[in-house]
N, C-alpha and C positions, 0 to 999 in steps of 0.2 A: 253307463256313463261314470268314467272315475270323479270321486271325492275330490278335487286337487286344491287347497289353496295358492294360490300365489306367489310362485318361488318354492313351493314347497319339492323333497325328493320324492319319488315316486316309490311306494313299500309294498307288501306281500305280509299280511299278519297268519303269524300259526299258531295255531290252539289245540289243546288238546284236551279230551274228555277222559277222564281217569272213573268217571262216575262217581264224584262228588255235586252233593247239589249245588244247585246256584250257577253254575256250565253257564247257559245263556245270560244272564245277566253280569259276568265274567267276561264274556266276547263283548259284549255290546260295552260298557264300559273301557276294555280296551279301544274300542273304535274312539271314542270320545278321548282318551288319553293321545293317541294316535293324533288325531286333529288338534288336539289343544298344543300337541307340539311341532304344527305347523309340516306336517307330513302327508302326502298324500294318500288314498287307499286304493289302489291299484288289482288287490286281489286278497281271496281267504283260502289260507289250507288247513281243514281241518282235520279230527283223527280222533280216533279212540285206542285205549291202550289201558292195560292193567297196572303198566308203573313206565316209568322213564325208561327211557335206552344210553344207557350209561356212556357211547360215544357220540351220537349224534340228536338224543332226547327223544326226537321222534319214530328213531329206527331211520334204515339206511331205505326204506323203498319209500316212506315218507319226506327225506329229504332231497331224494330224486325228485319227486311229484315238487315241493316246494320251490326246486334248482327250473323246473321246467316251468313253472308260472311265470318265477321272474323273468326267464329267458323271455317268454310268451309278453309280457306285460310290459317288459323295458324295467323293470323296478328296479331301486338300484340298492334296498334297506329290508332287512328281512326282519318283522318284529314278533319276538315272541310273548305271547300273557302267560308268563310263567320266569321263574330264576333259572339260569344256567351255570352248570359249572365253568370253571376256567377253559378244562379242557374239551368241554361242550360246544364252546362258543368259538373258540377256535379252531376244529375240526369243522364244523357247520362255516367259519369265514376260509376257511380253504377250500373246502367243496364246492360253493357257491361262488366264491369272488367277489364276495360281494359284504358292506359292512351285517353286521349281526348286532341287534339288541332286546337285552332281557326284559322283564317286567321294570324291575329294580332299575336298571341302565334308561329306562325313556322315562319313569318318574322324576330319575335325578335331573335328566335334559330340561324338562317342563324347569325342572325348580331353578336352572342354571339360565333360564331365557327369559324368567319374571323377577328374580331375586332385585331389588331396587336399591336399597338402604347397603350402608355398610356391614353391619351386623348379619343380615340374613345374604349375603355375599361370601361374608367369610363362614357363616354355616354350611351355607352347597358349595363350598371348595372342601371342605372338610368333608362330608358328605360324599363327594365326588374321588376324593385321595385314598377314602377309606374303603371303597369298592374297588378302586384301583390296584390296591396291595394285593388284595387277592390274584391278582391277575397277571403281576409281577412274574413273569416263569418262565421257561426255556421256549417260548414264541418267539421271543424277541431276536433270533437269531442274526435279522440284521444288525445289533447294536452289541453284539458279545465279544468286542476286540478289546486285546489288552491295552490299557494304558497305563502310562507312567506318569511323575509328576508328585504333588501333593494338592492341597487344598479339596476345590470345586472338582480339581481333575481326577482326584483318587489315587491313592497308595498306589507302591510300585503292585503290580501285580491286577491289581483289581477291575476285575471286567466292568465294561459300560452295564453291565446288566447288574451289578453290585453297587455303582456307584448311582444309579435311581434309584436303586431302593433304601440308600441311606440317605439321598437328597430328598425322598419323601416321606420317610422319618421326620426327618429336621423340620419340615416346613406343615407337617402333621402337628409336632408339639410347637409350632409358634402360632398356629390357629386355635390351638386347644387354651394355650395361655393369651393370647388375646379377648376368647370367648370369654376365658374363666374372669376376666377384670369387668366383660360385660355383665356377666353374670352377678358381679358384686354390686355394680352401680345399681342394677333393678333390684336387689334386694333392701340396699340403704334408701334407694323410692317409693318401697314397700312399707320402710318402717315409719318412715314420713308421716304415709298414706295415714297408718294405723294408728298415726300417735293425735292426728289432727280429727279422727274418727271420718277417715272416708270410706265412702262403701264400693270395694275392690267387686268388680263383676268383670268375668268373662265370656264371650262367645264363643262356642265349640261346637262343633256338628257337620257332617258328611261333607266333601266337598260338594260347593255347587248345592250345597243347601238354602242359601238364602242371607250370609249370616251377613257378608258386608253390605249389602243391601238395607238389611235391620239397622245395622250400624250408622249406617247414613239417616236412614229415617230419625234411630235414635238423638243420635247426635248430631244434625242438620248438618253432616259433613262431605265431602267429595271422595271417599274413599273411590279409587276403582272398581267397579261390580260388574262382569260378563256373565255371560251364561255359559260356560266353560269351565274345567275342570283343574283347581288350583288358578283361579283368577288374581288371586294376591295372595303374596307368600307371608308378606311384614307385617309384623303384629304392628299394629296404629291402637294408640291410646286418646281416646277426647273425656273430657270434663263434660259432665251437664248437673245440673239443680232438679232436684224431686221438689214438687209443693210440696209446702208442710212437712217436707224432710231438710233433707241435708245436700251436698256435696255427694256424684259418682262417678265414680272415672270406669268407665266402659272400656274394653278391649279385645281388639276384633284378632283371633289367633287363626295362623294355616289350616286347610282343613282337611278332613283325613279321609283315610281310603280305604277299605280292605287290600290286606296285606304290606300296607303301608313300610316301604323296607327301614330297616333296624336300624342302619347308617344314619339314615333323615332324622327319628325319634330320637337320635346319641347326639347329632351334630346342632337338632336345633332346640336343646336340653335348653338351652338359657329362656328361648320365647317360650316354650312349651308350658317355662315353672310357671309364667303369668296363669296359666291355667291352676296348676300345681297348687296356687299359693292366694290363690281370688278367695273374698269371701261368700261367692254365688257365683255357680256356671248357669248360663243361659244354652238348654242344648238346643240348638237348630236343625229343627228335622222337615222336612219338603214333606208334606204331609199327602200329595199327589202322589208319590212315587210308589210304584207296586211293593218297591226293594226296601221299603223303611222299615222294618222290623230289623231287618239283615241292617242294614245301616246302622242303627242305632245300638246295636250291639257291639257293630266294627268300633264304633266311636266309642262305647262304655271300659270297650278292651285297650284301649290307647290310652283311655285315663286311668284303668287302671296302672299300665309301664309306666305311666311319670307318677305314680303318685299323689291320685286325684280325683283316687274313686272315693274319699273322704267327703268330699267338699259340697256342701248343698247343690241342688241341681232342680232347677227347673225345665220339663218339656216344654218346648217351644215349636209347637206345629204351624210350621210357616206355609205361606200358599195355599192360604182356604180360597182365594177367589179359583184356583185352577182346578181344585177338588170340589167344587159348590157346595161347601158348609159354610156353617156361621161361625163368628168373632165367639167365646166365650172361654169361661174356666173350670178347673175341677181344685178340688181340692182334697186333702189328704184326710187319714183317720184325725190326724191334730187340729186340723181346720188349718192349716197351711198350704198356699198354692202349691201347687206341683205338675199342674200342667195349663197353657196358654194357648188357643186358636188365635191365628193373629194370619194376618197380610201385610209383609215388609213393602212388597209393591203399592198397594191402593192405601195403606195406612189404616186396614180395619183392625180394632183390636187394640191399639196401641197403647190405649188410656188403661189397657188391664194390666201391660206389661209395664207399666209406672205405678199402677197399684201394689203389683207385687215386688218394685223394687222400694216403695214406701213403706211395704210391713216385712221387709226383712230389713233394712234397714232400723226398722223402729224396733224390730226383736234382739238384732244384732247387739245395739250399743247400750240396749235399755241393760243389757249386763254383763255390761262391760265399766271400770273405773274413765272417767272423764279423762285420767289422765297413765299410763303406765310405760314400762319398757318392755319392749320382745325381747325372748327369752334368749 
């Protein structure tokens, strides 16, 4: 029985085993990527291989077998867990007939179908332009006629297939300069934060680990929370009060994936610095999942690219009721929390994860001047 949601295309997923570990937990996460962007599953071809096939990835008697599923299935989207080259994916959409998408290509789709807010909008357009460029190439041969003219139309001489890639150019650096004025206002909300002594925290951890979930418990807010993969793209900021603390503004950021593409981590630099620039990450780990070790490390490896493997970090093992352990804590050789058993769903635990933002909080400011300027 196919996977199908509702309106969704009909696909054919191909994967391939190169003999790095992690293979099945690699397809199955595909499936979940697949569904979350509203695609059917129609069929799997899979394969084993020493290294890629430089024109068709999987080899030419494997892309037979994949051409004859879809034929067999009706599929009309071939998806593969894995990046293609330009000239990969175009050889594979000739052969087939059919559309072609990479790893990298159906992550950005996910993030181009939930993006909400203006800001993470004009991040997966950027995201989206900058996969593009690659792909700019002698394919296009329906749009390579000369035109004349100036402006929008293009110098005398210059092919339709020159004049997209200078109109995405243009509109490349007007998202990059619209970002970069985003990027400034959070940083002057930052020093605010810091001057009035709030205690900056962020949420990070796998997708579909739990964290907006947390978030809402934390902050009694309506954020969106599914069990699907990239449920909210937009970083959301709430206020809440510690007893016997202070003021914390909580922040629920994207969540991440192994092999999470480059484009995403460039385009969504401004949300990401929230993490970057917090004074405590809360990390959100599914404490059920076979994969958390491996998770937890995809997530460690991300903070370190923005610049944030600095930044105090708390384990936050969420979903003890699915793993049947108990609410409790550990703490470090310092006597400093550093790891939390908690349930975002049933609210166990929660009273620890306010403990420990009451004594970092109370460690943070206890030395710091009442009053200063960032640097």
């Amino acid at each position: 029985m196919f996977d199908r949601p509702v309106g969704g295309d009909a696909s054919v997923l191909v994967s391939v085993d190169f003999g790095e570990p992690g293979y099945e937990d690699s397809l199955q996460e595909l499936r979940q990527l697949v569904i979350s962007a509203g695609l059917a599953i129609n069929g799997t071809v899979e394969g084993r291989r020493p290294k890629p096939d430089p024109k068709f990835f999987v080899g030419s008697g494997k892309a037979d077998e994949v051409l004859a599923t879809m034929q067999a299935t009706e599929a009309k989207v071939a998806v593969f867990n894995h990046d293609l080259s330009p000239s990969q994916q175009r050889n594979l959409e000739r052969l087939l007939e059919a559309r072609v998408i990479d790893r990298t290509g159906l992550i950005l789709d996910i993030f181009a179908q939930r993006a909400q807010s203006h800001e993470g909008k004009l991040q997966v357009e950027l995201a989206q332009l900058e996969h593009l460029s690659t792909r700019l190439v002698r394919g296009w041969t329906h749009l390579e006629r000369q035109k004349g003219g100036i402006g929008v139309r293009g110098g005398p001489g210059e092919t339709q297939l020159e004049l997209d890639r200078r109109m995405l150019r243009i509109r490349v650096k007007q998202l990059r300069e619209k970002l970069d004025k985003l990027k400034q206002q959070r940083g002057m909300q930052r020093r605010s934060r810091r001057r009035s002594q709030v205690l900056s925290v962020s949420l990070v951890g796998y997708t579909n680990a739990g964290k907006s979930t947390l978030f809402n418990r934390l902050t009694q807010s309506g954020v969106y929370a599914a069990d699907q993969l990239f449920a909210t793209l937009d970083t959301t900021s709430r206020k809440l009060y510690i007893p016997d603390g202070g003021p914390v503004v909580i922040s629920d950021t994207v969540g991440f994936i192994k092999h999470l593409p480059h484009a995403l981590v460039e385009a969504f630099g401004a949300t990401l610095e929230e993490a970057a620039q917090a004074d405590l990450l809360f990390h959100v780990v599914d404490v059920a999942s076979d994969n958390r070790d491996d998770q937890i490390e995809q997530v460690n490896l991300v903070l370190s690219e923005i610049g944030a493997q600095a930044v105090p970090q708390i384990l936050v093992l969420n979903q003890i009721d699915r793993a049947g352990i108990q609410s409790g804590l550990d703490r470090d050789e310092y006597g400093r929390i550093s790891k939390v058993r908690i349930s975002a769903k049933t609210g166990e635990g929660m009273e620890l994860l306010r403990l420990a933002l009451l004594e970092h909080q109370q460690s943070l400011f206890a030395k710091q001047p009442t009053s200063y300027q960032d640097a």
